[in-house]
N, C-alpha and C positions, 0 to 999 in steps of 0.2 A: 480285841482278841477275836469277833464274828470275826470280823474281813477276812483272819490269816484262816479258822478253820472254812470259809466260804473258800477261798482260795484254795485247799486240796480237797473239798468234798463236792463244791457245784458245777456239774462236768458243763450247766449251761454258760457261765461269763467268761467273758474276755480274759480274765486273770488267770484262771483254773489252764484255759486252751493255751494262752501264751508261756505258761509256766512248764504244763506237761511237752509243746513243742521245743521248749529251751531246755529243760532236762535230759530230753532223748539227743536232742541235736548234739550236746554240750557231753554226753557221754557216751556216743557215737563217733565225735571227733577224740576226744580219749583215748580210749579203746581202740581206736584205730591206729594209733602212733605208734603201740606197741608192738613193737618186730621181734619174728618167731624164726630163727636159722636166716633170719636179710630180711625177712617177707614183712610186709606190713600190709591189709585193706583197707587203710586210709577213708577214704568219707565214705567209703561202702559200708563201715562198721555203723554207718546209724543207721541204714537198713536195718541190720538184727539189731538196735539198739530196738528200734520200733517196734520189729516184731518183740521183739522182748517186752517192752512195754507194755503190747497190746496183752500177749499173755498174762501177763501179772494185773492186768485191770484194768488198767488205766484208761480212758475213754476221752473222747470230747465229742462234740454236739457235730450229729451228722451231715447239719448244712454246712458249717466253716469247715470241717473236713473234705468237703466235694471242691468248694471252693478254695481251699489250698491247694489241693493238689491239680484243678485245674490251673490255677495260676502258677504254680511251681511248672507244668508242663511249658506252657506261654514261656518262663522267664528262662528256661531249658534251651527251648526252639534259638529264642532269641537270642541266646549268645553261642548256642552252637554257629547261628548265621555270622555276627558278629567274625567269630572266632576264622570261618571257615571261608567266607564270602568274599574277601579281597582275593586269596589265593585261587580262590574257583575263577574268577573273570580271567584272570593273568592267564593261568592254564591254560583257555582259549587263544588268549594271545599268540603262547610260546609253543603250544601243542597244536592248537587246533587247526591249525592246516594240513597240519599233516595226517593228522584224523582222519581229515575230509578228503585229502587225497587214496588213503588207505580205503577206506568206504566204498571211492567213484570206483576204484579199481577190481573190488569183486574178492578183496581179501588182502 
């Protein structure tokens, strides 16, 4: 019975940060599904699930929070490229002459 109150009181372990991350995430995808006149915010709702969070308490330890969110950004980048990056070369391909021609000409 420690572990489970360790588990929602010690903002320092791995369980406490994995658990407050899976809460917010898991009722920010919720909350997001919920459509208002068509409208849904979809994963943007765990933004304010977070801030919500943060107002009601709930904390975790300042290192793994820098380092999530650096590596959320990294894991962001990286599939916006993924996502983006076939289409961006092709473009050159099918555009990009004519770019260049438009450019040499002065408008």
């Amino acid at each position: 019975m420690v572990w489970l109150v360790s588990l929602w009181s010690d903002s320092n372990s791995v369980g406490h940060i994995l658990l407050v991350y899976a809460i917010v995430i898991t009722v920010g995808l919720l909350l997001g599904r919920i459509k208002i006149f068509g409208i849904s915010l979809g994963v943007t709702f765990v933004l304010f699930a977070g801030l919500a969070a943060g107002y009601f308490g709930f904390t975790v330890n300042t290192t793994v929070m820098h380092f999530l969110r650096d590596f959320g950004l990294i894991l962001f980048v990286f599939f916006i490229g993924l996502q983006v990056g076939p289409s961006f070369f092709s473009s050159f391909r099918s555009g990009g002459i004519q770019l260049r021609n438009l450019c040499t000409k002065g408008g």
